[in-house]
Biotite code that builds the C-alpha atoms (Angstrom):
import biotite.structure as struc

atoms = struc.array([
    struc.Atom([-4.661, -3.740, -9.400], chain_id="A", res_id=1, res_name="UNK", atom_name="CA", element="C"),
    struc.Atom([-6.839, -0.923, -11.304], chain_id="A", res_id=2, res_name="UNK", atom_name="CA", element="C"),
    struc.Atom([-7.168, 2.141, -10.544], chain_id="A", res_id=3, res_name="UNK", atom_name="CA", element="C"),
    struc.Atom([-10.914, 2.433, -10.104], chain_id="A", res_id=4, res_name="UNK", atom_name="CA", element="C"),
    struc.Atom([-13.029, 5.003, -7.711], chain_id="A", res_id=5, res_name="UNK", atom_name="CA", element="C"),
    struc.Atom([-15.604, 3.836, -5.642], chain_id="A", res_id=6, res_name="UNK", atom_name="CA", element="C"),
    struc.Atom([-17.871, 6.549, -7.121], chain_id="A", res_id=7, res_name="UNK", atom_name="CA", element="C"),
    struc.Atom([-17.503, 4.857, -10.673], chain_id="A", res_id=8, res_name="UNK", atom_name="CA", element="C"),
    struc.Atom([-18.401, 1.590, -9.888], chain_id="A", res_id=9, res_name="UNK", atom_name="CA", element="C"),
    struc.Atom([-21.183, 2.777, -7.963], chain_id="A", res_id=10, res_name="UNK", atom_name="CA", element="C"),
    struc.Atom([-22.329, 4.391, -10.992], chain_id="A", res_id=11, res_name="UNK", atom_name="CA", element="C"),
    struc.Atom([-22.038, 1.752, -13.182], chain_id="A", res_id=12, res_name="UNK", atom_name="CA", element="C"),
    struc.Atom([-23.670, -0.639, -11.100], chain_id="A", res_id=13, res_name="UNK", atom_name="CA", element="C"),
    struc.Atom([-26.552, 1.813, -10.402], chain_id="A", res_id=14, res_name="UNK", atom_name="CA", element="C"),
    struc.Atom([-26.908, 1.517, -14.171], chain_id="A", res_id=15, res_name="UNK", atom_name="CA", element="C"),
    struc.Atom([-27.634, -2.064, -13.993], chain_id="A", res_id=16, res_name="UNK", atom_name="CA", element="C"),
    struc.Atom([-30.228, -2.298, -11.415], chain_id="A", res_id=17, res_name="UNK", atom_name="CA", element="C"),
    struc.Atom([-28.099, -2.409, -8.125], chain_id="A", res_id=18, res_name="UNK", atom_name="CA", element="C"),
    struc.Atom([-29.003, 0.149, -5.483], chain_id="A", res_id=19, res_name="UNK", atom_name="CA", element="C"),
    struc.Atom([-26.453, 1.680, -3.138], chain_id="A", res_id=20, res_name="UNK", atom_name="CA", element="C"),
    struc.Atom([-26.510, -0.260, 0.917], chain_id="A", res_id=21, res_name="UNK", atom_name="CA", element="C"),
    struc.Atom([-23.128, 1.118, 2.212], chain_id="A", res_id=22, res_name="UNK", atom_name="CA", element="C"),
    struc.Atom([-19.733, 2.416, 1.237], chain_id="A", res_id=23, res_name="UNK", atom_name="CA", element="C"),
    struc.Atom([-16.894, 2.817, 3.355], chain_id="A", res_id=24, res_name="UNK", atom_name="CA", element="C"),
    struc.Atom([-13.169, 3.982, 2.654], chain_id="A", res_id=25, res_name="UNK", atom_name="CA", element="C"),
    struc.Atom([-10.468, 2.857, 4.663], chain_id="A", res_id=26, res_name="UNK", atom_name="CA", element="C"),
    struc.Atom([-6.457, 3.136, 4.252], chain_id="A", res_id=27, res_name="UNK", atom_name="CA", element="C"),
    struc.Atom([-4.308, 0.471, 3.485], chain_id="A", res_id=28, res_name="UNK", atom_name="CA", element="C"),
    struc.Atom([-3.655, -1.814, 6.448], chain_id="A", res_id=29, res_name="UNK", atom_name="CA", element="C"),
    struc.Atom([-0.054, -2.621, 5.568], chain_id="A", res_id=30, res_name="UNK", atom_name="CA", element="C"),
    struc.Atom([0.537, 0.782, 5.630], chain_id="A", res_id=31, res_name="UNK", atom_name="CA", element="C"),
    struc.Atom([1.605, 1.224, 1.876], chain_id="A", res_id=32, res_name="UNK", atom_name="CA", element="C"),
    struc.Atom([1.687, 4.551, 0.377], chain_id="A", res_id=33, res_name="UNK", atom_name="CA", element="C"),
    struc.Atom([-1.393, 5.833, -1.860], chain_id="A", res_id=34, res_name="UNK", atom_name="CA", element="C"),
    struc.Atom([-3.087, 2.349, -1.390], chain_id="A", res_id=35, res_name="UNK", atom_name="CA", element="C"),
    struc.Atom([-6.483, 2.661, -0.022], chain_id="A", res_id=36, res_name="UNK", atom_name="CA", element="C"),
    struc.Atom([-9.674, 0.418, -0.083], chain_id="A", res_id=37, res_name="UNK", atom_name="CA", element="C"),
    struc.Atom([-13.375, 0.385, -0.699], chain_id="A", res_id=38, res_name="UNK", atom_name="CA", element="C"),
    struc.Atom([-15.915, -1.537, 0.690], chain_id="A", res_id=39, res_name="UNK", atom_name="CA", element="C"),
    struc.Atom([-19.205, -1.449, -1.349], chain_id="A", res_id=40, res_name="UNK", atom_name="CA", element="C"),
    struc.Atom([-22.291, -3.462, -0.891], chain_id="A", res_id=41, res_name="UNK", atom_name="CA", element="C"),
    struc.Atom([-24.629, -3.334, -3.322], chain_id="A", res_id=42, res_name="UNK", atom_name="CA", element="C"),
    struc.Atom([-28.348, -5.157, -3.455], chain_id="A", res_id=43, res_name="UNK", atom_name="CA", element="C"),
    struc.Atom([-30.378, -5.615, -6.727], chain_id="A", res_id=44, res_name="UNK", atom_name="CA", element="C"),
    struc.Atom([-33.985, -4.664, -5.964], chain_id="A", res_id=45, res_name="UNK", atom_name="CA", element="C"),
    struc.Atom([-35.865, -8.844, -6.334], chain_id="A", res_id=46, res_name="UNK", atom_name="CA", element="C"),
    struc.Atom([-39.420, -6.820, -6.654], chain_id="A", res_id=47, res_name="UNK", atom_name="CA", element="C"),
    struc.Atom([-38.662, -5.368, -10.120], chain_id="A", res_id=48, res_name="UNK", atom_name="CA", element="C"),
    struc.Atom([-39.938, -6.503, -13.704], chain_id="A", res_id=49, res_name="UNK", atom_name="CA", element="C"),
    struc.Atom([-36.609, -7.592, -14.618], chain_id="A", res_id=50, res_name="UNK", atom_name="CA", element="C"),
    struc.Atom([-35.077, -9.288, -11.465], chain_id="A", res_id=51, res_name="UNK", atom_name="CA", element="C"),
    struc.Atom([-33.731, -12.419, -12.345], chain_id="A", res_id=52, res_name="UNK", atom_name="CA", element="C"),
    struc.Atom([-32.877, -11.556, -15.830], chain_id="A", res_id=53, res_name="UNK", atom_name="CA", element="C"),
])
């Protein structure tokens, strides 16, 4: 696993045409130290110029 932030790949895909739906942070359900998760969803906008490229 990488160590990435939810805020980062928000960023990055905000940068490529994906807007923002949801994000939700939850701890690790094993119960393992300093794991936690992310749940993103993400839509790309189908109206623009350059959907489908």
């Amino acid at each position: 696993m990488y160590d990435v932030s939810a805020a980062e790949t928000i960023g990055l895909a905000e940068q490529n045409g994906l807007w923002l739906i949801h994000v939700d942070d939850a701890a690790d359900l094993q119960g393992r130290a300093g794991m936690s998760w992310s749940s993103i969803v993400m839509q790309k906008d189908c109206t623009s110029p350059a959907a489908g490229s």
